[in-house]
C-alpha positions in Angstrom: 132.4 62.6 -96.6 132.8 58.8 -94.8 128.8 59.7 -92.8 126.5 62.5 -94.0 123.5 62.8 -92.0 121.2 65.2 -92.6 117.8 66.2 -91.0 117.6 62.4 -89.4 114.2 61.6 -86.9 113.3 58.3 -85.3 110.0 57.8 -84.0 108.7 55.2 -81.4 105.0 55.9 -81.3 105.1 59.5 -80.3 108.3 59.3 -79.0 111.1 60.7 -81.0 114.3 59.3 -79.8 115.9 61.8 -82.6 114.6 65.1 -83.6 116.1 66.7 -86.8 120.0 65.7 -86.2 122.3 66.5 -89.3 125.9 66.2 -88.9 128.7 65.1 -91.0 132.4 63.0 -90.8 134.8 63.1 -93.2 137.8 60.2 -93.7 140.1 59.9 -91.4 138.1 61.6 -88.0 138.0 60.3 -84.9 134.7 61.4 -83.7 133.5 60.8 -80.1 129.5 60.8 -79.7 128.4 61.9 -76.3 125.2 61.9 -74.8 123.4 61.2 -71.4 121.4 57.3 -71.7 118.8 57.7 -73.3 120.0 60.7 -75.5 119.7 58.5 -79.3 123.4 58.0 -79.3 122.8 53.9 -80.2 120.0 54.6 -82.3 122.0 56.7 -84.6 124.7 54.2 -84.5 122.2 51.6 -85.9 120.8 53.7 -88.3 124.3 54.4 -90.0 125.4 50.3 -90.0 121.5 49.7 -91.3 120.4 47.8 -88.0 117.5 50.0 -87.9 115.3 51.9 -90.2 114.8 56.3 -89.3 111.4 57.7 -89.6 113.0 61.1 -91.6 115.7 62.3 -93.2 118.6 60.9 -95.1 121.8 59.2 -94.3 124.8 58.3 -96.7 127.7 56.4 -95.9 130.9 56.6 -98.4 128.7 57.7 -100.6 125.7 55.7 -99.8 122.2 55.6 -99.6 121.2 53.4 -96.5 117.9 53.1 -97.4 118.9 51.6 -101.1 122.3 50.5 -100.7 122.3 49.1 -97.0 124.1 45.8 -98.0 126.9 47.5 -99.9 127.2 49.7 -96.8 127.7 46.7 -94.5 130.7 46.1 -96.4 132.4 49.3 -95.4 131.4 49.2 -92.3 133.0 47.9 -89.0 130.8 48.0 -86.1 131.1 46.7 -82.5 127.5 47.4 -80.7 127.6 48.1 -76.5 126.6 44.8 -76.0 129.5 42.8 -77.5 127.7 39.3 -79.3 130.6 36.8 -79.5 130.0 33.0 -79.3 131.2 32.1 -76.1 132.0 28.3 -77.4 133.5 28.9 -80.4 137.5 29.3 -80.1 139.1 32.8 -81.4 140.2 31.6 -84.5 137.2 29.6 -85.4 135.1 32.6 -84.8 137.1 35.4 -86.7 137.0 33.2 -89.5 133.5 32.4 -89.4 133.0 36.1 -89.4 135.7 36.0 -92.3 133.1 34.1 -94.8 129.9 35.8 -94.1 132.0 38.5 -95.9 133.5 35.8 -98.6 137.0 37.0 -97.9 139.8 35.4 -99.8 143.0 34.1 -97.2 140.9 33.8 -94.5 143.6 32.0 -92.6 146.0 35.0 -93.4 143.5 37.9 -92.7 142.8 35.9 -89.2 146.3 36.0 -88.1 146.8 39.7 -89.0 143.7 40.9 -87.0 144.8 38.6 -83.8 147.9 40.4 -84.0 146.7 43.8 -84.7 144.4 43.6 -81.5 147.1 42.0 -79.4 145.6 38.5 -79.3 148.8 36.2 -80.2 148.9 34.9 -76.5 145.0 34.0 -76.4 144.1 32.5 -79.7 144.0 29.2 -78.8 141.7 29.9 -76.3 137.4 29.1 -76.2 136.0 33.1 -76.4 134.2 32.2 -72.8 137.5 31.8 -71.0 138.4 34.9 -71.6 138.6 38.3 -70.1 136.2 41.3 -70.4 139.3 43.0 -72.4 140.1 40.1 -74.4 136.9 40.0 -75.1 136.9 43.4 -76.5 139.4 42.8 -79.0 138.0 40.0 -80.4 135.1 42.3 -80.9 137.2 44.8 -82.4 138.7 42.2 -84.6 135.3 41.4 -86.1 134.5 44.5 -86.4 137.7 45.2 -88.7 138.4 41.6 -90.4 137.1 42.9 -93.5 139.0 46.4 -93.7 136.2 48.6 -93.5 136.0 52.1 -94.4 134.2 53.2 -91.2 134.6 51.6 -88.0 131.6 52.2 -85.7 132.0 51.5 -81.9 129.7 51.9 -79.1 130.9 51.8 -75.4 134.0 49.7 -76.2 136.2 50.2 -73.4 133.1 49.5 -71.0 134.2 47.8 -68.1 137.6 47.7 -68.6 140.6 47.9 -66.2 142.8 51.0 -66.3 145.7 48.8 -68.0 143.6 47.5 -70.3 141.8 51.1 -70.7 145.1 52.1 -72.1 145.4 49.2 -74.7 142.3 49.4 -76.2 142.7 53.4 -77.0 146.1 53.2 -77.9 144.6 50.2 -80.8 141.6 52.9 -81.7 143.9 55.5 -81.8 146.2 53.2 -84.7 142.9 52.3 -86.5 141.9 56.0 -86.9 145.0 57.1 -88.9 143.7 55.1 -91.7 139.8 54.5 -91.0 137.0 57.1 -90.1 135.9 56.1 -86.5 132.9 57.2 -84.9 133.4 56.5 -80.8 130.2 56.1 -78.0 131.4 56.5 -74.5 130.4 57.8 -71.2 134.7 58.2 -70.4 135.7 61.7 -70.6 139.1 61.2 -70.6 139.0 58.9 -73.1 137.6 61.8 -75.2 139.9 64.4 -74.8 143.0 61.4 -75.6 141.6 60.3 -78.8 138.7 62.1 -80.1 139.6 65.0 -82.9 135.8 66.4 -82.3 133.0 65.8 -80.3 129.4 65.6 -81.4 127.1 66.0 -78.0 123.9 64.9 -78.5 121.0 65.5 -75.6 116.9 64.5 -75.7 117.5 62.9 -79.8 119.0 66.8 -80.8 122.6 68.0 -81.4 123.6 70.6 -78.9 127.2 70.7 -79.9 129.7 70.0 -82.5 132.7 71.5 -82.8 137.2 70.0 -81.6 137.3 68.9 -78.2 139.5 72.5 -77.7 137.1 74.2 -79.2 134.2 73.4 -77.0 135.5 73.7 -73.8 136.9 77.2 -74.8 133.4 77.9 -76.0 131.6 76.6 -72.7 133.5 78.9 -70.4 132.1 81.3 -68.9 135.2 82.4 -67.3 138.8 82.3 -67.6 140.4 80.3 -65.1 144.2 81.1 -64.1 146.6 78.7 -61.9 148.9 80.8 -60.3 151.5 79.4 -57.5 153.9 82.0 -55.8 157.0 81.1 -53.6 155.7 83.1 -49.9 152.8 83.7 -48.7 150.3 86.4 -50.7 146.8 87.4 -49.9 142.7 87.3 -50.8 142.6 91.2 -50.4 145.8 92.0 -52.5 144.7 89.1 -55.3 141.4 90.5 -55.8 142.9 94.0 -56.2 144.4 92.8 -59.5 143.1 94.6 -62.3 140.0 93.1 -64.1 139.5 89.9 -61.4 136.4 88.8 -61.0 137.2 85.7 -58.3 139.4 84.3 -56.3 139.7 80.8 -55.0 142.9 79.1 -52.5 143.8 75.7 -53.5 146.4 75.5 -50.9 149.2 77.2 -49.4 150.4 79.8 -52.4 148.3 78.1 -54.7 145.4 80.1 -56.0 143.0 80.0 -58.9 141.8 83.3 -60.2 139.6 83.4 -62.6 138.4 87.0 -65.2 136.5 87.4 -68.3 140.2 87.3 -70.3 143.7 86.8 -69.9 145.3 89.0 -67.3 148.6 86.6 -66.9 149.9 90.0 -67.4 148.6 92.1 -64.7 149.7 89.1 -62.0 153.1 89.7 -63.3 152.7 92.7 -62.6 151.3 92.4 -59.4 154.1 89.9 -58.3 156.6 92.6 -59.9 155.0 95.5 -57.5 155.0 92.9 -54.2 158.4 91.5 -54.7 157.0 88.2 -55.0 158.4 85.0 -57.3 155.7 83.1 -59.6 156.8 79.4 -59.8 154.0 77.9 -61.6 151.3 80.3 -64.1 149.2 78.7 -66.3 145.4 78.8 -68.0 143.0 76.2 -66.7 141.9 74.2 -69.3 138.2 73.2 -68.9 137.8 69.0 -69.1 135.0 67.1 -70.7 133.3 66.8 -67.6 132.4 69.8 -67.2 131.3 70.4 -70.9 129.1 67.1 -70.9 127.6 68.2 -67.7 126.5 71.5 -68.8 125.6 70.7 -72.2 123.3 68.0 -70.9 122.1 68.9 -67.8 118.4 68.9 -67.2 117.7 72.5 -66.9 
């Protein structure tokens, strides 16, 4: 396993910002790590990279112990915090290298090239970090974050603020890391989740309520099955609801309906539009988003 936590707590005073949480990631994941602010999502981040000590419990990266081996574990790990700490005066290059020795790379020149072209920086390098964008920006976080080919890339909120094109970039880039890193992914986008993530861990008051594939969550949080169904005329409430084991029915507009049962019944609309003489263009099952698994998993109750 790349991150094994197991029965993790952090107290402030009284307060535990995480209660018990145990969860692991093996090489090669994408994991997104959900959770309302406030939830512990940071404070577990920091705890894995060794930015901050936990009350209980027991964490190992590739095979580490952070507690005895935290600067050994720096070295494998990547890790690009919410609040992105650049030095707005120093120019890419000169940074990334900086960065370069604290690790005591050899070909720093080299290894600073390949990351600017890896993150899509060729057309910027020459420019002061504070003239550029918020995306920009970004990617020379990222580029830290991976100048010394770490095992485990940790990154928390990095497409914050971001414009839709550069939304794209940055999860098409995280999406190329993961096929040879383990990456562990903060973010309050849920469609970013459900384009990248391979699993989900949901975390909610400093406790795991979930953990499970993306697919398999939102199967799991349905309550019911929800069919899109659009017919060619006219059809309907009454003879819909007469369909065998339907439980609602809901008109989207014109011959488009949503109808949803404890199961699949694709069969018995078939039917139905068999019986009535009427032509199904469009049947499918309606997947359940994110959104609607974050919100009900975290939800004050």
């Amino acid at each position: 396993m790349s991150i094994e936590v197991k029965q993790v707590s952090k107290y402030y005073g009284s307060q535990a910002a995480l209660d018990q949480v145990s969860f692991s990631i093996k090489s090669g994941e994408i994991v997104g790590f959900l959770g309302p602010n406030g939830a512990g999502k940071s404070t577990m981040m920091k705890i894995i990279t060794c930015y901050l000590q936990k009350s209980e419990g027991e964490v190992k990266v590739c095979g580490l112990d952070v507690d005895n081996d935290s600067l050994e574990i720096r070295k494998k790990v990547g890790y690009l915090p919410e609040h992105n700490p650049l030095y707005l005066e120093m120019y890419i290059k000169e940074y990334l290298s900086f960065v370069a020795n604290i690790y005591k790379l050899k070909n720093v020149k080299q290894r600073v090239a390949e990351m600017i072209k890896l993150v899509g920086l060729e057309k910027e390098q020459h420019k002061k970090i504070g003239a550029l964008s918020k995306g920009y920006r970004q990617r020379v976080g990222l580029a830290q974050a991976m100048i010394h080919n770490p095992e485990v890339l940790i990154l928390d909120e990095p497409t914050t603020g971001l414009d839709p094109n550069q939304l794209d970039e940055i999860r098409q880039l995280i999406l190329n890391i993961g096929k040879t890193k383990t990456v562990m992914l903060s973010t309050h986008i849920m469609q970013e989740v459900e384009a990248i993530c391979d699993r989900v861990i949901i975390i909610k008051d400093g406790k795991i309520v979930a953990d499970d594939s993306t697919k398999h969550i939102q199967q799991q949080q349905k309550d019911l099955l929800t069919i899109f169904v659009e017919f060619d005329t006219v059809v309907s409430k009454s003879q819909l609801v007469k369909i065998t084991e339907v439980v609602s029915v809901k008109n989207l507009e014109d011959n488009k309906w949503l109808i949803s049962s404890e199961k699949d019944i694709r069969a018995h609309v078939a039917k139905f539009a068999q019986q009535n003489e009427v032509l199904i263009l469009t049947i499918r099952i309606e997947e359940q988003s994110m959104e609607q698994v974050f919100k009900k998993l975290t939800s004050k109750k």
